[in-house]
N, C-alpha and C positions, 0 to 999 in steps of 0.2 A: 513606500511601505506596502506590504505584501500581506494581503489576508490566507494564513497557513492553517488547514486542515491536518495535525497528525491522526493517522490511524495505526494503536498500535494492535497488534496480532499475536503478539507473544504472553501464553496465560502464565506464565511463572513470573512474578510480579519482581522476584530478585536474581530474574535471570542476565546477563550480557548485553542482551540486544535491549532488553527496556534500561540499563545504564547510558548504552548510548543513544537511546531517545532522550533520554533525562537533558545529556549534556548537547544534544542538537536543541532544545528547549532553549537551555541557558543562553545559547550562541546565535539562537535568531530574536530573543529575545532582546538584548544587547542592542541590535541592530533594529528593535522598533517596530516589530510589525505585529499583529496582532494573530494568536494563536484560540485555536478551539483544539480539544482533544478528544479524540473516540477511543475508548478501551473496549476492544471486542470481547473480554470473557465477563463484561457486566452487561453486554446484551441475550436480549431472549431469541439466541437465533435456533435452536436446540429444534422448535418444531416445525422448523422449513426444512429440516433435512429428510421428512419423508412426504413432502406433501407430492400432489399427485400433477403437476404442471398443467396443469388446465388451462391456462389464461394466467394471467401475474396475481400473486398470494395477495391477501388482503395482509400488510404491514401492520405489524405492531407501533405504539405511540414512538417509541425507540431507534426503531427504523425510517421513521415519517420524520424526524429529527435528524438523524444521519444523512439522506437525503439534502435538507433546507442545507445543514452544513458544507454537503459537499458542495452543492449550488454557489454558497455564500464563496466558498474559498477561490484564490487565486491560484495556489500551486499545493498539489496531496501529496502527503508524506506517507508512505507507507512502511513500516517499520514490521520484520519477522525474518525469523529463524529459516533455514532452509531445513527443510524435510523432506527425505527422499529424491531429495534434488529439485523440488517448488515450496513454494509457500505455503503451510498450514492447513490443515481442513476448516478451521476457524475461519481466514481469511477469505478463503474460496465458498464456501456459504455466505458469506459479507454478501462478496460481489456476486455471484450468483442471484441473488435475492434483491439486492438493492441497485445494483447499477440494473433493474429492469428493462427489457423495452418501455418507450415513453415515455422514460429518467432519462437516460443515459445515451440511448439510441433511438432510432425509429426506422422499421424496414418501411419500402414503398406503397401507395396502397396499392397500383398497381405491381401485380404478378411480372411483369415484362422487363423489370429492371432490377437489378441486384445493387443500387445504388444506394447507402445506409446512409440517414442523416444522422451526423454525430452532435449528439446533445449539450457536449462537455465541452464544447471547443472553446479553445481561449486559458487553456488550463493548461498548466504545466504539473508535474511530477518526480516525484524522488523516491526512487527504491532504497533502505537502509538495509540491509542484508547480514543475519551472520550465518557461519556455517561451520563443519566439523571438518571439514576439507579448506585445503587452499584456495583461494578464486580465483586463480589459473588452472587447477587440475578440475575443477567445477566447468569453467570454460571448453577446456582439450576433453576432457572427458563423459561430461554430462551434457555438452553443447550450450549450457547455462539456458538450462528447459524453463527454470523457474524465470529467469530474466526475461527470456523470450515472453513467456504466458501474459506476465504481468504489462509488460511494455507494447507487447505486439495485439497480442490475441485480448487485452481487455482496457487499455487505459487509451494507445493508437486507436481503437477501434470503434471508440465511443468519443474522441477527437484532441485528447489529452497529449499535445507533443510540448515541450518534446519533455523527453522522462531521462532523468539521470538516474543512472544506477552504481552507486556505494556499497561493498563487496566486504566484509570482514571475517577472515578465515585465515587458519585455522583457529577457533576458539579454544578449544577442545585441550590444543598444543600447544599453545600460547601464554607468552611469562609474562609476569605481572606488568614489566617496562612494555612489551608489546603492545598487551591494551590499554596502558599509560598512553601510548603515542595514538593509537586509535580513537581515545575517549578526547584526545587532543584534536583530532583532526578533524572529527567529526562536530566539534564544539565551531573550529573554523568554517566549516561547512554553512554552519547554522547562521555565525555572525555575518558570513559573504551570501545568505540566500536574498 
C-alpha cells in the first residue's frame, strides 16, 4: 500500500485533465492505498508571485500543509495541462515556493562543492499530462520542455526518482471513444500504482 499525494494544477474544475485525475483516483483507490489531494486554485499562492526572494517566504498555514503532505507521501502525482509547452504558471509558483531550499533541497554550507542534498529522496512521481498537440509532435518538436522541467530540473533534483511520465494529446482533436480509452487507461494506471 502506497501513500499518494495527487497535486492537481488544472483551475477549470470541468476541464479533461481533472476527469482523468478523477478516474486515476477511482483506480488507485481500488488498489488500497491511501490518497491526500492538493487542489492548487484553492491555495493562496497569488502573493508569492511578487515577493522579493530574499531568503524563503514566510508560508502561508496552506503551504505549511502541502509541505507535511508532500513529506507524508510515497509517490506525487502531479496532474496539468501543457501550456505553452510546460506546466502552468499555477504549478510553477507551487514549486517555486514550496519545494524551498531546506524542504526539498539543501545547497552545501561550504562554498567548495556543488553537491546538493536531496530532501525528497525515497519518493517516486507521476506526471499526468494533457495537451492540445500529439505527445510525439510535443516530443520531436518542443523536445517535451515541460517533461524535462518537471522530471529533471525539479522532482530529480530534489531526489524524487524515478518519475513516470503519462502524455495525453491531442485533447483538443480528440473523439469521444478516444478519451473513453484514455479515462480507461489512466484508471489502469491508478489500480497498477
Amino acid at each position: 500500500m502506497k501513500k499518494i499525494l495527487i497535486i492537481k494544477s488544472h483551475p477549470k474544475k470541468d476541464s479533461f485533465c481533472n476527469a482523468l485525475v478523477e478516474k486515476y483516483i477511482e483506480g488507485t483507490k481500488k488498489s488500497g492505498n491511501k490518497i491526500e489531494i492538493i487542489d492548487l486554485k484553492n491555495l493562496n499562492l497569488e502573493k508569492y508571485l511578487k515577493y522579493e526572494h530574499k531568503g524563503n517566504p514566510k508560508l502561508s498555514p496552506d503551504l505549511l500543509d502541502a509541505q507535511k503532505l508532500i513529506k507524508w507521501a510515497d509517490h506525487l502525482v502531479f496532474a496539468y495541462s501543457t501550456w505553452w509547452g510546460t506546466p502552468p504558471a499555477l504549478l510553477k509558483v507551487f514549486i517555486e515556493i514550496v519545494f524551498e531550499s531546506g524542504f526539498a533541497y539543501k545547497y552545501p554550507k561550504s562554498g567548495k562543492s556543488f553537491k546538493i542534498d536531496k530532501l525528497l529522496t525515497g519518493k517516486s512521481a507521476r506526471l499526468i499530462a494533457t495537451m492540445d498537440i500529439p505527445p510525439l509532435f510535443n516530443s520531436l518538436f518542443g523536445g517535451d520542455s515541460g517533461g524535462k522541467m518537471m522530471k529533471r530540473a525539479v522532482l530529480n533534483f530534489c531526489g524524487v526518482k524515478p518519475v513516470y511520465k503519462n502524455y495525453f494529446g491531442s485533447v483538443k482533436l480528440s473523439s469521444e471513444e478516444k478519451r473513453k480509452k484514455w479515462l480507461e487507461k489512466v484508471y489502469e494506471i491508478g489500480v497498477n500504482e
